[in-house]
C-alpha positions in Angstrom: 70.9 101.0 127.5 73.1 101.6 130.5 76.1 104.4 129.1 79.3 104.3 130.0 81.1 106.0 132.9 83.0 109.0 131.3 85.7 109.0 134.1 86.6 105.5 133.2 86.2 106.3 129.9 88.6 109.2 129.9 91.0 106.8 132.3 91.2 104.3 129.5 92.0 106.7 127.0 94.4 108.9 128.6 96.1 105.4 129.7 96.5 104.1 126.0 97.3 107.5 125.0 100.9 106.8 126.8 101.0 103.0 126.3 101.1 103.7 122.8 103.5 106.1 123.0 105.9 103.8 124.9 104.9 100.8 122.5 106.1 103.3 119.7 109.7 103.4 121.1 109.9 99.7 121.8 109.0 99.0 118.5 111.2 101.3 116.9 113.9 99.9 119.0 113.0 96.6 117.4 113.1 97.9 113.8 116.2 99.2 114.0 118.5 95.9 115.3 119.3 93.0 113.6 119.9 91.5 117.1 117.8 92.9 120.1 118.6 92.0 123.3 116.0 89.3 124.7 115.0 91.9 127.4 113.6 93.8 124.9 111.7 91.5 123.5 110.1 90.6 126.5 109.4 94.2 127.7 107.6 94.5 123.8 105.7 91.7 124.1 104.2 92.9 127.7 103.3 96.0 127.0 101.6 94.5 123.2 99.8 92.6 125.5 98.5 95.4 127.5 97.7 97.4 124.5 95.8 94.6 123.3 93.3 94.1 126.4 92.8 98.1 127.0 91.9 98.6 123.1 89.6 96.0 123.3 88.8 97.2 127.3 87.9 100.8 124.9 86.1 99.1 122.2 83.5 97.4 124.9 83.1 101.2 126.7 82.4 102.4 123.3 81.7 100.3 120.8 80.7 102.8 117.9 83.2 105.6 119.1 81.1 107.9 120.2 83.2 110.8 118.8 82.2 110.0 115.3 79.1 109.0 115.2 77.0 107.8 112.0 74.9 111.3 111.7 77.8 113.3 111.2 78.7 111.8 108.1 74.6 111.5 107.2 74.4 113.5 104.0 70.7 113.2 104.1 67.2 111.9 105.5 64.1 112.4 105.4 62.8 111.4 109.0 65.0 110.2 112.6 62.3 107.4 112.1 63.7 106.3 108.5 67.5 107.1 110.2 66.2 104.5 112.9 65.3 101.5 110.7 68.7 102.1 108.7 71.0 102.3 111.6 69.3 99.1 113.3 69.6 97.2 110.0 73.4 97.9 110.1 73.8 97.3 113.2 76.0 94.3 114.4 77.3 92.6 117.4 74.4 94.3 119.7 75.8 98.1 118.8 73.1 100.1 119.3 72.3 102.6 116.2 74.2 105.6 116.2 71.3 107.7 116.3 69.8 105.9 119.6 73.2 107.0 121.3 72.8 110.3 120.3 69.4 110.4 121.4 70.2 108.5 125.0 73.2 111.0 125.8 70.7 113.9 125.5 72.1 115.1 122.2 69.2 114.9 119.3 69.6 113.6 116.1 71.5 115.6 113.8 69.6 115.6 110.0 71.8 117.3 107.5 68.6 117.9 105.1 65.1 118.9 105.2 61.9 117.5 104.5 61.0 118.3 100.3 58.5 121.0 99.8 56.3 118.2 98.1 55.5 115.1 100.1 56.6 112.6 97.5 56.0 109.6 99.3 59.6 108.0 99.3 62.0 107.5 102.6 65.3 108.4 101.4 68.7 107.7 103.7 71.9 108.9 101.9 75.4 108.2 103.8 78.7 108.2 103.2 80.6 105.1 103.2 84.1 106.7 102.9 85.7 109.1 105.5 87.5 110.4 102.7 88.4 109.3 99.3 91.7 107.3 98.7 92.5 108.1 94.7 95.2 105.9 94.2 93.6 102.8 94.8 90.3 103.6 94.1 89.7 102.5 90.8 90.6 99.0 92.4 87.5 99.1 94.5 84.0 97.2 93.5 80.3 97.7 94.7 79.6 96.8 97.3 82.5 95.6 99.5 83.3 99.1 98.4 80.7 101.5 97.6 81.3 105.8 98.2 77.4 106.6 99.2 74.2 104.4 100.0 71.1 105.6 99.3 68.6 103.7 100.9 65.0 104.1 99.6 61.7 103.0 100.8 58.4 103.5 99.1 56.0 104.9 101.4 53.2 105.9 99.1 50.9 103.3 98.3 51.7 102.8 94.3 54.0 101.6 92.2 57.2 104.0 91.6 60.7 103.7 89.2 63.5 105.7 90.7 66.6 107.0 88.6 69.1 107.3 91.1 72.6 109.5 89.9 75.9 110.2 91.8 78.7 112.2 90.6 81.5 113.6 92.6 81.7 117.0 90.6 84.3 117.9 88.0 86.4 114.4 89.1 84.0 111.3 87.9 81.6 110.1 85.7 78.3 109.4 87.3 77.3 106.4 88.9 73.1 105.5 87.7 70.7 103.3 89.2 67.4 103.2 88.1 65.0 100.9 91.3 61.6 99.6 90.6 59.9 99.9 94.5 56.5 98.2 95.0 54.5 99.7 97.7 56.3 99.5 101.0 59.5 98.4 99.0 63.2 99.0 99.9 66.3 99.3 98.1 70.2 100.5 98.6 71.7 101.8 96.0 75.5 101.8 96.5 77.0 103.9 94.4 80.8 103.7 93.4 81.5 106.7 90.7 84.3 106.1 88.2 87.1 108.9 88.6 88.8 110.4 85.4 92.6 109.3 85.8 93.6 112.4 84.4 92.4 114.7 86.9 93.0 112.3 89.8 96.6 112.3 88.1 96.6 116.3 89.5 95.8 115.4 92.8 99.0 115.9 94.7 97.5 117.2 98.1 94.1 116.4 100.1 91.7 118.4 98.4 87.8 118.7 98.8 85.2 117.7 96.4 81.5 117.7 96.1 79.4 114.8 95.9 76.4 115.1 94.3 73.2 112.6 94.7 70.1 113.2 92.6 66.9 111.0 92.8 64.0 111.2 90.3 60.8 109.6 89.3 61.1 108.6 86.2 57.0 109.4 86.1 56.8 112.3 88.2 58.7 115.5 90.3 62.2 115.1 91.1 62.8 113.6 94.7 65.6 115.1 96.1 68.7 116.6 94.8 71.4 117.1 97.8 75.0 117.8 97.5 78.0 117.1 99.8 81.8 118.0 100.8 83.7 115.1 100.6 88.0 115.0 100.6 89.7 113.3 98.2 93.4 111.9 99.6 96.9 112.5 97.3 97.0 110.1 94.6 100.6 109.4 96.5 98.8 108.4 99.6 98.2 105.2 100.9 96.2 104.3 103.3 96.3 101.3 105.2 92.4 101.3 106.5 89.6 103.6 105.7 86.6 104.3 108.0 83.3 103.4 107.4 81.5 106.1 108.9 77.8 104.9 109.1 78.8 101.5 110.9 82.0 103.1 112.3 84.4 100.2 110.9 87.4 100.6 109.9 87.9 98.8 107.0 91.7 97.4 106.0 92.9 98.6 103.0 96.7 97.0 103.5 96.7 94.3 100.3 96.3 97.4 97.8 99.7 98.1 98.6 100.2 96.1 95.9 99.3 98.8 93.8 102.2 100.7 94.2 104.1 97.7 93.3 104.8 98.2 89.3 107.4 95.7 87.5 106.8 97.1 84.4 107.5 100.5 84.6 110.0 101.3 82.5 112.9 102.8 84.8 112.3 99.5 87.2 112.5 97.3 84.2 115.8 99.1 83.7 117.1 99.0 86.9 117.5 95.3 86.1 120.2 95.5 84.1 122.1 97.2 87.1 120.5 94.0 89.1 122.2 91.4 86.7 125.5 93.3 86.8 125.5 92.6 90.6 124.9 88.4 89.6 127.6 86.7 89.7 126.5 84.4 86.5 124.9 87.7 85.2 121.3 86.0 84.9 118.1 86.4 86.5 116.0 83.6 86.1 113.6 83.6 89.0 112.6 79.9 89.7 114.4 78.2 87.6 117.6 77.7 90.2 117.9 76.2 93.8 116.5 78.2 96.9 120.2 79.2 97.6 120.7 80.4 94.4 117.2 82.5 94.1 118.5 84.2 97.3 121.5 85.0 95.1 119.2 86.9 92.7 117.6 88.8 96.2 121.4 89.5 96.9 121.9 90.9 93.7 118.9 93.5 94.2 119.9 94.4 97.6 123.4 95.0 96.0 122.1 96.8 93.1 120.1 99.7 95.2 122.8 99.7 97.8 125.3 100.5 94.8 122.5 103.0 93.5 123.0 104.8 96.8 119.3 104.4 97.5 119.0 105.7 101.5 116.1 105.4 104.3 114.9 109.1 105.2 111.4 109.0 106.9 110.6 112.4 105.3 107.0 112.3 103.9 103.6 112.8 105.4 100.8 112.5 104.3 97.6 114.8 105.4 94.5 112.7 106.3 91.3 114.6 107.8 91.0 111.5 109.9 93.3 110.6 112.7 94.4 106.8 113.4 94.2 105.9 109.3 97.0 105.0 109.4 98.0 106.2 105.9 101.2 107.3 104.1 103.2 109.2 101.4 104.3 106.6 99.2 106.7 107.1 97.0 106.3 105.1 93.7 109.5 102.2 92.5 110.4 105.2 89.9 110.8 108.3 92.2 112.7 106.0 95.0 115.2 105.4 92.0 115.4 109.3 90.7 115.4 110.1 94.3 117.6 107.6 95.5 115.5 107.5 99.2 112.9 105.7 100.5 110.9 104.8 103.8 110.0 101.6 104.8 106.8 101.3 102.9 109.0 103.3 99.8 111.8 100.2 99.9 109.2 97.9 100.3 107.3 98.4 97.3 110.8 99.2 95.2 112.2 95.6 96.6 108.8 93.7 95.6 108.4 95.8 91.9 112.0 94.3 91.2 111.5 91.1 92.3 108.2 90.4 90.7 110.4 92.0 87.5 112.7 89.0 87.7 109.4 86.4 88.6 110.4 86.0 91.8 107.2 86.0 94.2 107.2 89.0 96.5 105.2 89.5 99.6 104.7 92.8 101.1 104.5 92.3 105.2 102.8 94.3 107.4 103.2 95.2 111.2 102.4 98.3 113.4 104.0 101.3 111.9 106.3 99.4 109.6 106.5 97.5 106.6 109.4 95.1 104.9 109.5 92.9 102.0 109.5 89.0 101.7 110.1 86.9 99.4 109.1 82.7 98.7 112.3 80.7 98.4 110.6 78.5 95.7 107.7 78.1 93.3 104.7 78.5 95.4 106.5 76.1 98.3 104.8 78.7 100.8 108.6 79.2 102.3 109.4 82.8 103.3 112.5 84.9 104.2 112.4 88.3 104.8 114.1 91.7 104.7 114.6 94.7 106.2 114.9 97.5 103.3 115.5 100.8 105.6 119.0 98.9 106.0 120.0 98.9 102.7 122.3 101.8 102.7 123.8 101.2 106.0 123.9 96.8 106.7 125.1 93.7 105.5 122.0 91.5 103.4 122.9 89.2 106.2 122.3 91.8 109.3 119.0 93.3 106.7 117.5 89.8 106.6 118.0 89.0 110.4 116.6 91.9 111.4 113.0 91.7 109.6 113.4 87.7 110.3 113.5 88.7 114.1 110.1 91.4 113.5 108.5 88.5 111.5 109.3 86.1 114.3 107.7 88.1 117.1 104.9 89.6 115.7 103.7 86.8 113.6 102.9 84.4 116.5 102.0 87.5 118.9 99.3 88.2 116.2 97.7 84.9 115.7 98.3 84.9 120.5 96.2 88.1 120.3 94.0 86.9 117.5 94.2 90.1 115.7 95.5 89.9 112.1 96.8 93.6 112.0 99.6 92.8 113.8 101.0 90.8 111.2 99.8 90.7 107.4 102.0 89.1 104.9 100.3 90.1 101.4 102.2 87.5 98.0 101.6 89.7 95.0 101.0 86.5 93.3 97.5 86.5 96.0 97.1 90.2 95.4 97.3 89.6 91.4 94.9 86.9 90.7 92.6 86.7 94.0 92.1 90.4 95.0 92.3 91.8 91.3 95.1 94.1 92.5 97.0 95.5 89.5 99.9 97.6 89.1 98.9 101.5 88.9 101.3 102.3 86.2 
């Protein structure tokens, strides 16, 4: 394996470091205008460009990211041999396993347990599959697209065993039990996904730490291991848009459970409605059953109705992630926009599409670096999409609010599909995130 050069390395990196930073104010500059001058969307679309090839020009020097690493988030194994055979199975596109680069740069293999006392015949490799633990849309998530910790056993000791494998993240879930019937030589993963109580995770207003605890057992002999790990839980307010997958070093994108935090039926959004109709002027709201032209009158009406509420853009929340580059966010939900009467873009997003899927009129929540706006289809599933700018509700026209997300959506759409990279442009219909993805509202 030849290693990358560290000077080019740190070249690269300190070169994106500022690129990004410039790409930031470009961006923001687009955000911001319902009609930016064409020489800055030509400067934009350079330097997106740029980004693109040294991102992926960083991803080819180090395709794992050597800064994370799949034995730091190892909880436990038994051997670097049984490490080995589980990294190499993961392992796609030619990456070597995480714990061959740490062994080629001259740094060993870090094992987080130690061999049992007892020799009990069974390989065990336990990982975490979650940098941290996003609690408001994890009761959305299934085994195994989605699974918290692996546990992958092999059955080194010549008879027949049955394995009880348990997983609980103490005090906040129920536990997750698998019991594995392993011939000799067998091999199993057991991807565990623990149910969390809704009350507690109701409490969880700030990143806290929690303890994950694994427990194996033969069912006809000793106990196998019993380990325990730290493990952070995120604010149930926080949403993030991708969560790393620290044994294959993934990110994984977490955008469509936006849709989450999009809630119709709450009961001060149902409400808000009635504000909505007073703002029609045939004081109805009947979703599809008018002409495109009119079901834009209905989206005026909302636009109206929060302008009237006073509802304002202040980019005032953070929200505390252990990892860097999530990408995740305090939301706020539809409700505490209203009672607040502020949101940020991803706060008016969610507010727009909770009242427009309240009136049956299909929302879409769109996507793009550092920002998010709303759409909506002009007709009953005729794939036909506008689009709006919510952070201008307090201070534009619906006209200027609508020409400036239609100019976001116009650039970034085709750059994304140019640059084949989806995450410059997602466009998520509720009516998709409903019935495909299983994506209900959280209250």
């Amino acid at each position: 394996m030849t290693l990358p050069d560290v000077d080019d390395t740190l070249r690269i990196e300190e070169r994106l470091y500022f690129l990004r930073k410039q790409v930031d104010l470009y961006r923001e500059s687009l955000y911001a205008r319902h009609d930016p001058p064409d020489d800055l969307i030509v400067r934009l679309e350079r330097a997106e460009t740029e980004l693109d090839r040294l991102e992926r020009r960083s991803s080819e020097v180090d395709p794992l990211d050597l800064r994370i690493g799949a034995d730091r988030w190892r909880i436990y194994t038994t051997s670097k041999a049984a490490a080995d055979a589980v990294d190499a199975k993961r392992r796609t596109g030619g990456a070597p396993p995480a714990a061959l680069i740490a062994h080629e740069t001259g740094d060993p293999p870090v094992e987080t347990g130690i061999d049992p006392p007892v020799d009990t015949g069974i390989e065990v490799v336990i990982d975490r599959r979650m940098a941290q633990v996003p609690t408001s849309i994890y009761h959305l998530f299934r085994a195994p697209e989605h699974a918290l910790i692996t546990c992958d056993l092999t059955n080194r000791s010549g008879r027949h065993r049955r394995l009880r494998v348990t997983v609980v993240l103490e005090r906040y879930s129920a536990p997750a039990v698998e019991t594995v019937e392993l011939p000799p030589d067998g091999s199993h993963t057991v991807e565990a996904l623990p149910t969390l109580f809704p009350d507690l995770v109701q409490r969880i207003t700030e990143l806290t730490v929690a303890t994950v605890s694994i427990l194996i057992e033969d069912l006809e002999g000793p106990v196998v291991l019993h380990r325990t790990g730290p493990i952070p839980l995120l604010a149930r307010s926080t949403a993030p848009l991708a969560v790393l997958d620290p044994a294959t070093a993934r990110w994984t994108d977490l955008s469509p459970y936006l849709g989450a935090f999009v809630t119709p039926n709450e009961p001060s959004v149902m409400a808000f409605l009635r504000t909505v109709v007073d703002q029609q002027p045939n004081r109805r709201l009947v979703g599809y059953q008018m002409t495109a032209v009119e079901v834009e009158e209905q989206v005026k009406a909302v636009f109206a109705a929060l302008k009237l509420r006073g509802v304002a853009y202040v980019d005032s929340v953070v929200a505390f992630n252990p990892d860097e580059g999530t990408g995740a966010q305090r939301v706020r939900l539809p409700r505490e926009a209203l009672a607040d009467r502020m949101a940020n873009c991803i706060d008016g997003t969610v507010l727009f599409a909770s009242l427009l899927e309240g009136m049956t009129i299909n929302p879409a929540l769109v996507i793009v670096p550092k920002h998010a706006f709303v759409a909506w289809e002009t007709g009953f599933k005729n794939g036909n999409w506008r689009y709006l700018e919510t952070t201008r509700i307090g201070t534009s026209t619906f006209t200027e609010a609508c020409q400036n997300a239609e100019t976001s959506a116009a650039f970034y759409e085709p750059l994304a599909a140019r640059l084949n990279d989806p995450a410059r442009f997602r466009r998520w219909p509720l009516s998709l995130l409903r019935s495909a993805h299983g994506i209900t509202p959280m209250e």
